[in-house]
TORZAKOL-59233 format. One record per residue: x, y, z of N, C-alpha, C in turn; residue in one letter. Coordinates in pm, whole numbers, padded with zeros to 5 digits, always signed. Example, Ala and Ser with C-alpha at 12.3 -4.5 7.8 and 13.67 -1.06 7.14 Angstrom:
! residues 2
+01319-00569+00780+01230-00450+00780+01320-00330+00780A
+01285-00225+00708+01367-00106+00714+01290+00003+00787S
This chain:
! residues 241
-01082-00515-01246-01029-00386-01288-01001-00389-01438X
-01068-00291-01521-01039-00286-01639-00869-00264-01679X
-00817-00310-01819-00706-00307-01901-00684-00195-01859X
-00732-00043-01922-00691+00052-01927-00635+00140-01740X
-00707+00069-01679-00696+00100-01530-00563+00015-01507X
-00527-00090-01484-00391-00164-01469-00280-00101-01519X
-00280-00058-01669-00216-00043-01714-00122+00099-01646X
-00244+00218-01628-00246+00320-01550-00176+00304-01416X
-00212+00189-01347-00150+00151-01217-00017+00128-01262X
-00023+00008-01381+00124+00020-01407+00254+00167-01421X
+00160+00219-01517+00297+00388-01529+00328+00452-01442X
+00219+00458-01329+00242+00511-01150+00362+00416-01076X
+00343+00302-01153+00508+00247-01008+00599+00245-01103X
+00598+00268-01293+00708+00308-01281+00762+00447-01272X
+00654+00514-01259+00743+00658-01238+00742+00643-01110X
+00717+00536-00991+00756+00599-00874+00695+00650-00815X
+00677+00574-00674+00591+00671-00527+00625+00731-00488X
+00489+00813-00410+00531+00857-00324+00440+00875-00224X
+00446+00905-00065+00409+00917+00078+00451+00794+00092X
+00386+00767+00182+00382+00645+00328+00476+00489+00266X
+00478+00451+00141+00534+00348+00114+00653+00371+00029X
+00692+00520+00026+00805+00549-00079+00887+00488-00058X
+00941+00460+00090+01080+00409+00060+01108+00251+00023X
+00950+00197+00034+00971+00053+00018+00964+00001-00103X
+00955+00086-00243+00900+00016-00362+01020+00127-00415X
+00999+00232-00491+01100+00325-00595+01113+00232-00708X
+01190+00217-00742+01224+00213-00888+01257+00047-00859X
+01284-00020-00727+01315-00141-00753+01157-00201-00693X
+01071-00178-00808+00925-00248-00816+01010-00403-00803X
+01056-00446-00904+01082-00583-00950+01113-00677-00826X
+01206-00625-00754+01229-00676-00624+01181-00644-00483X
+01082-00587-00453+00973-00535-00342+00894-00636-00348X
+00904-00733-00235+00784-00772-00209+00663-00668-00133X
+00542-00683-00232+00443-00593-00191+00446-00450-00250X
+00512-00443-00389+00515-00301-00447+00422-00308-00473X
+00289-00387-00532+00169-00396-00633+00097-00313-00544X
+00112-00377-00415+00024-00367-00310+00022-00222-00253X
+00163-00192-00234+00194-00028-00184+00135+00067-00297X
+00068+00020-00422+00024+00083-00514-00085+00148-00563X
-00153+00000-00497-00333-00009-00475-00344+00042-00367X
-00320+00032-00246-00353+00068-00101-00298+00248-00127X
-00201+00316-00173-00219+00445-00189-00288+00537-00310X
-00367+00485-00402-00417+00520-00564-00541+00492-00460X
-00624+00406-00394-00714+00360-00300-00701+00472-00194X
-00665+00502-00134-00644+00595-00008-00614+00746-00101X
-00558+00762-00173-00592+00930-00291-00765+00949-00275X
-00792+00821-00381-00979+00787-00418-01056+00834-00287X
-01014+00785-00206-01098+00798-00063-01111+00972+00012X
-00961+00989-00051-00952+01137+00000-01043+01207-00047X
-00988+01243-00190-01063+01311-00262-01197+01288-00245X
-01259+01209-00233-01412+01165-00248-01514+01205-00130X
-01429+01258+00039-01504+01358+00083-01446+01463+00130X
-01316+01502+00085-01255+01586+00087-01337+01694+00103X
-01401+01767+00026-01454+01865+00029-01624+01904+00086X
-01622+01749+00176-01749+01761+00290-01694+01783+00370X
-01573+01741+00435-01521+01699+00559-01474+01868+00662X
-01572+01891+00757-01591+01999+00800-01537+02018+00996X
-01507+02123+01042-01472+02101+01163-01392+02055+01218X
-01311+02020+01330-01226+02007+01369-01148+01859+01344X
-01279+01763+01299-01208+01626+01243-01125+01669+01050X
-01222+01737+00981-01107+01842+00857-00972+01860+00953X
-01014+01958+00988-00888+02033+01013-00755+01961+01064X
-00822+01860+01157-00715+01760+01209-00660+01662+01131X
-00738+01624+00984-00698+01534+00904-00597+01638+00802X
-00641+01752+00752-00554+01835+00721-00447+01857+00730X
-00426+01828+00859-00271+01852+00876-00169+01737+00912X
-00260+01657+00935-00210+01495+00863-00157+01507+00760X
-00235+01553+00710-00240+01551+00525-00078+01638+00508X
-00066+01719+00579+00037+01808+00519+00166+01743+00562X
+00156+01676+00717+00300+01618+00724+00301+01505+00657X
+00242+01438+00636+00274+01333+00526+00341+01370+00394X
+00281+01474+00352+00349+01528+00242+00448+01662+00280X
+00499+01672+00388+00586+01776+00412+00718+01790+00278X
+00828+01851+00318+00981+01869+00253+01067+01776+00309X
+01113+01697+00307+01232+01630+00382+01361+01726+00329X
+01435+01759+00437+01573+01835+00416+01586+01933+00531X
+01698+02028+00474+01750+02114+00591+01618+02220+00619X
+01565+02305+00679+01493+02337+00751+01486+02511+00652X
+01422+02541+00587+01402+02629+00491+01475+02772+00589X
+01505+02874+00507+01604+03001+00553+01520+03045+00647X
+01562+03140+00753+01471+03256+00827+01393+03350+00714X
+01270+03359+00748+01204+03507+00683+01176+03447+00578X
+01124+03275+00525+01073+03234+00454+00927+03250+00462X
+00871+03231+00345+00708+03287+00355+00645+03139+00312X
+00696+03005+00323+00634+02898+00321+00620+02883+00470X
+00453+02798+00458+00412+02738+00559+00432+02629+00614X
+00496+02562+00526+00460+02415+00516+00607+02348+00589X
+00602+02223+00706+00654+02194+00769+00777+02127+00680X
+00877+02108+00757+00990+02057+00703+01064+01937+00789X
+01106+01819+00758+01176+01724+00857+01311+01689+00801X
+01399+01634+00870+01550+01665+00832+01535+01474+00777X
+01449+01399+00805+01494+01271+00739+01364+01202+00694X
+01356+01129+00627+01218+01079+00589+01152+00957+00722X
+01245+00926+00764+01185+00860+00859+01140+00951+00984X
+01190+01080+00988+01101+01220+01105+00990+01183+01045X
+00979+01233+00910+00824+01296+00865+00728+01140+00871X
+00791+01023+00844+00668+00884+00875+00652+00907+01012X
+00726+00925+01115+00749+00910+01243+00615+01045+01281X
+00644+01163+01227+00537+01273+01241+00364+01226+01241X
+00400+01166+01074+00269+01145+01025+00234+01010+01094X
+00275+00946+01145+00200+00839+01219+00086+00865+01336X
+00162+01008+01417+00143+01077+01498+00001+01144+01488X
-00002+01196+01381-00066+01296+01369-00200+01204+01265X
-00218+01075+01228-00304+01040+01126-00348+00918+01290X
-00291+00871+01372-00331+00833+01539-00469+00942+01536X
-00363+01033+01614-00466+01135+01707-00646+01116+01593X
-00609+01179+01507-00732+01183+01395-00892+01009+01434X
-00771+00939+01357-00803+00775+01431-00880+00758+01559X
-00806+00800+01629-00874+00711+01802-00984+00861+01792X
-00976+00956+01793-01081+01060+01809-01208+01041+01758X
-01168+00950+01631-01290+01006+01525-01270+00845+01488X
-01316+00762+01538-01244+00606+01490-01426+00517+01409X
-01510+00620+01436-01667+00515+01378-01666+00630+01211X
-01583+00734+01203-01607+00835+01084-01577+00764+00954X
-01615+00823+00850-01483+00792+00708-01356+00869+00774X
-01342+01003+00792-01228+01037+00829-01154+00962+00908X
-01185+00930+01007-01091+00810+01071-01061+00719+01047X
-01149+00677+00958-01141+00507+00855-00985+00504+00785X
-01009+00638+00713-00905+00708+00639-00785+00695+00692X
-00821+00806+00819-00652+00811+00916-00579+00698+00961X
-00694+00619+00976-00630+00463+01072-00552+00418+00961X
-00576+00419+00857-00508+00328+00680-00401+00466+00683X
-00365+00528+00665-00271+00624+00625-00181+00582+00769X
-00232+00619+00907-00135+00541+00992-00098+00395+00979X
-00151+00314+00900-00087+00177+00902+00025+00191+00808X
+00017+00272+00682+00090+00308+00571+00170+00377+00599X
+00194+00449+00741+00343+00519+00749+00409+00450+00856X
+00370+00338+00981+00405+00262+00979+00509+00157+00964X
+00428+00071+00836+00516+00015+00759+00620+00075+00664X
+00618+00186+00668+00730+00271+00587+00859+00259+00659X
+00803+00262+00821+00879+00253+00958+00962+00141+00996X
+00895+00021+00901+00988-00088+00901+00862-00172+01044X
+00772-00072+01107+00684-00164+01211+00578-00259+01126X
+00625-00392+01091+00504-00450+01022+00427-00508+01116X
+00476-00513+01250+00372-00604+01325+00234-00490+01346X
+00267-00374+01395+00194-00264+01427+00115-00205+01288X
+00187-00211+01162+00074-00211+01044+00019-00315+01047X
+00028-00464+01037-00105-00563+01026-00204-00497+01155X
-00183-00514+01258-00281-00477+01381-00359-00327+01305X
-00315-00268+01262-00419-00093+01204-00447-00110+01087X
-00384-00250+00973-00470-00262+00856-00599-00328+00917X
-00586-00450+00997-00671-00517+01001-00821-00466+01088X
-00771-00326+01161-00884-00293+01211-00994-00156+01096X
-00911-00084+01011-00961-00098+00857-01018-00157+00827X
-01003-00322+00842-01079-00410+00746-01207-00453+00828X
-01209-00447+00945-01302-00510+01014-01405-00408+00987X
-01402-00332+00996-01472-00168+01009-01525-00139+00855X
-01470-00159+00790-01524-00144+00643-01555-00262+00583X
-01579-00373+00637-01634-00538+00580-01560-00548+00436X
-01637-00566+00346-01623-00604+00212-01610-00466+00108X
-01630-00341+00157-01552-00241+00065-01445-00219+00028X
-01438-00199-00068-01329-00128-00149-01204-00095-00060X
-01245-00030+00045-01151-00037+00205-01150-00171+00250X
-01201-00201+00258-01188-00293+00345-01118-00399+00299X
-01134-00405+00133-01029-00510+00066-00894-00459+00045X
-00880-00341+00008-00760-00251+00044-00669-00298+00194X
-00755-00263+00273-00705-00318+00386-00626-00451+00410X
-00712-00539+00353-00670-00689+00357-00543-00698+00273X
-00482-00637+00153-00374-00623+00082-00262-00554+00175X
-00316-00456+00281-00226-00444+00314-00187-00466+00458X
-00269-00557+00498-00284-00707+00598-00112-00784+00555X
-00138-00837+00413-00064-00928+00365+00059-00885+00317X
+00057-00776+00276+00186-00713+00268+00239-00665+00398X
+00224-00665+00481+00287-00607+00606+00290-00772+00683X
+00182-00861+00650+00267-01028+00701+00404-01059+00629X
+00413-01034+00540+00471-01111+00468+00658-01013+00509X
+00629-00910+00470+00755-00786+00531+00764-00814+00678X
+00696-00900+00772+00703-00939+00886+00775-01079+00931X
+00796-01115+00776+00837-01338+00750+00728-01350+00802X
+00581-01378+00829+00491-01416+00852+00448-01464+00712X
+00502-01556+00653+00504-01566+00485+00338-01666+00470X
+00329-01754+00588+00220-01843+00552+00106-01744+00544X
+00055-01637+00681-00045-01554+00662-00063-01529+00561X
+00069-01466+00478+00052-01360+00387+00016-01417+00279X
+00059-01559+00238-00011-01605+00142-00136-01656+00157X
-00180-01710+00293-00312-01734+00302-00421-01598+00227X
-00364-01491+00303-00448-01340+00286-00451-01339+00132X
-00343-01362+00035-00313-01368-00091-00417-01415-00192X
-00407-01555-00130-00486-01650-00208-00614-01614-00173X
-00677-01588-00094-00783-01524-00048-00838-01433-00158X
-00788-01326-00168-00828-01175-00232-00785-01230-00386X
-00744-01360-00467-00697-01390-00558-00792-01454-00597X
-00901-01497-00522-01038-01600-00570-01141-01491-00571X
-01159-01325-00551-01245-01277-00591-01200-01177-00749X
-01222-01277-00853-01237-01210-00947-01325-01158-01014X
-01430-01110-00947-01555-00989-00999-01484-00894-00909X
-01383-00882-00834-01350-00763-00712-01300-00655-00775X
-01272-00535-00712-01237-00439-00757-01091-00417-00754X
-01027-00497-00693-00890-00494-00710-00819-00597-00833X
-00714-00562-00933-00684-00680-00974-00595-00755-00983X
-00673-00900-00997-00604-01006-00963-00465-01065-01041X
-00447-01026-01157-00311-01044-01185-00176-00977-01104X
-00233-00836-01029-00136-00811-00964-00140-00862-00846X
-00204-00901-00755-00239-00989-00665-00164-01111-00646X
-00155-01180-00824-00091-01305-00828+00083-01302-00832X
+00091-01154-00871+00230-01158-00908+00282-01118-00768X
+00244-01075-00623+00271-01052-00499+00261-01152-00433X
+00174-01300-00491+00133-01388-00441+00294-01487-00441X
+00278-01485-00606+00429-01548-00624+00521-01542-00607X
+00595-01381-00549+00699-01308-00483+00697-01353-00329X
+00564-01369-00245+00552-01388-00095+00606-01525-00147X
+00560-01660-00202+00633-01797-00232+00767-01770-00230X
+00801-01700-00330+00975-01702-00323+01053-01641-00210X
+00980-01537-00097+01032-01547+00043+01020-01620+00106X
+00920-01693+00103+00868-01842+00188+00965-01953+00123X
+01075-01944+00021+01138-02052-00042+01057-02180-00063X
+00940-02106-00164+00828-02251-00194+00825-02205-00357X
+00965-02236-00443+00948-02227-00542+00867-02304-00636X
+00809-02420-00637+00741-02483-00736+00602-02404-00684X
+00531-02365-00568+00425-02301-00602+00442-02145-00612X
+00569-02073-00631+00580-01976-00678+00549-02006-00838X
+00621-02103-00853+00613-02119-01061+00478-02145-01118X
+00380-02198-01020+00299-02232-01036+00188-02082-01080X
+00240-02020-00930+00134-01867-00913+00166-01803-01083X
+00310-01807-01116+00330-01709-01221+00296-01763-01363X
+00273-01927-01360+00240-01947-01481+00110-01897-01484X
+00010-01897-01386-00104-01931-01403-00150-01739-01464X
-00075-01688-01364-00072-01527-01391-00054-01518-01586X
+00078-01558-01658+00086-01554-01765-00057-01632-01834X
-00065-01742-01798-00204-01772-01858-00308-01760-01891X
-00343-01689-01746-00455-01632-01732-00462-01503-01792X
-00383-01387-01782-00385-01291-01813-00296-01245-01891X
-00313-01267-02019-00248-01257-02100-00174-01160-02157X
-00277-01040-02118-00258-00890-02169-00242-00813-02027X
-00177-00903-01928-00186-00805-01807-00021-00734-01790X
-00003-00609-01817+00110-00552-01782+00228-00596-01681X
+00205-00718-01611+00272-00761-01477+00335-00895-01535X
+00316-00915-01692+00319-01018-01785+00499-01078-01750X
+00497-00937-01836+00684-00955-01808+00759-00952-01694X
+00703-00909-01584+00827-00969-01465+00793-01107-01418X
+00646-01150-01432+00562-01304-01411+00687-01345-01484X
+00736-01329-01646+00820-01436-01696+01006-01430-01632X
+00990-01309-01607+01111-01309-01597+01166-01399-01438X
+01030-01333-01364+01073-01425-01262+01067-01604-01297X
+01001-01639-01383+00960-01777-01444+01118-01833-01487X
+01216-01751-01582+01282-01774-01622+01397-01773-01542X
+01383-01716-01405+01492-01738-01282+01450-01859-01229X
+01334-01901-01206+01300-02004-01166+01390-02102-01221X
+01373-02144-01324+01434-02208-01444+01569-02194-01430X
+01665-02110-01404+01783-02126-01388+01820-02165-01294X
+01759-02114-01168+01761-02164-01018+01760-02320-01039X
């Protein structure tokens, strides 16, 4: 992934998500294990939308549509009588993941060989884990990944394989999956942020010398990578620790 693309990824988590992984990253990127990840897997799942959005015809549209809308519903009190909005409303954010899980399913098992369903199955793993279910997101990332091999999805997928092991204490998977997607550097995902999720899953696994290890190598390697400064800062807790 080019400089100018990272960097871009970077100003998106700090202004902050939003759908399916909002409540797990916000403003405390620094301490989320798997914010990088909740970053790529939804900027990845936008790309995908958009890209047949405006083929996608018939009742599998229409049904992803309105996926589409409870995911992005209103969370709050339930708009006045004799309002002229359409658009659904849920009283807590965990209704509307709880909705959209629902409703990005049905899409899924209906339409499960489509892109549209490819789609739905990853947006249901992503609300999900919003849900706090990481065992039930690895099981719907990983069938994403099987289904899309080596695409762009399908490596998407695998990120968020490992982020939903790891939010599970399944810390060895998650670094296995880690180190994995960290040795393709011609890939389309990038690997400095990769390394800096790599080194965060170590420090839940309490394997600090190969956490220090992941983050030097991150500073080393990538010198000019925006993920520079929390690599040190976590370096420099290391160090006090």
């Amino acid at each position: 992934m080019k400089r100018t693309q990272r960097h871009h990824l970077k100003e998106n988590e700090l202004a902050g998500l939003t759908g399916a992984l909002r409540t797990t990253v916000g403003a405390r990127k620094s301490q989320v294990i798997g914010g990088i990840v909740a970053l790529v897997v939804l900027a990845g799942g936008a790309i995908g939308y958009r890209s047949w959005r405006g083929r996608a015809e018939g009742r599998v549209g229409a049904l992803l549509a309105e996926a589409m809308s409870v995911q992005e519903a209103r969370v709050g009190q339930p708009e006045a009588p004799g309002s002229s909005s359409p658009n659904p409303s849920y009283p807590t954010e965990r209704d509307r993941h709880q909705a959209a899980v629902e409703k990005f399913k049905l899409v899924a098992d209906q339409f499960p060989e489509t892109e549209q369903g490819r789609y739905a199955r990853f947006r249901e793993a992503g609300a999900q884990m919003a849900l706090g279910n990481a065992k039930e997101a690895v099981a719907l990332y990983e069938q994403v990944a099987t289904a899309s091999a080596d695409s762009l999805y399908g490596q998407m997928a695998r990120l968020g394989v490992a982020e939903a092991q790891a939010r599970g204490g399944e810390y060895d998977k998650a670094i296995a999956a880690y180190k994995a997607l960290s040795d393709h550097k011609d890939g389309p995902l990038p690997v400095d942020g990769i390394l800096m999720q790599l080194g965060r899953t170590y420090l839940g696994a309490g394997k600090a010398s190969d956490a220090q290890q992941t983050f030097t190598r991150l500073v080393e390697e990538f010198p000019e990578s925006p993920f520079v400064s929390d690599a040190k800062r976590e370096l420099e807790s290391l160090k006090k620790g």
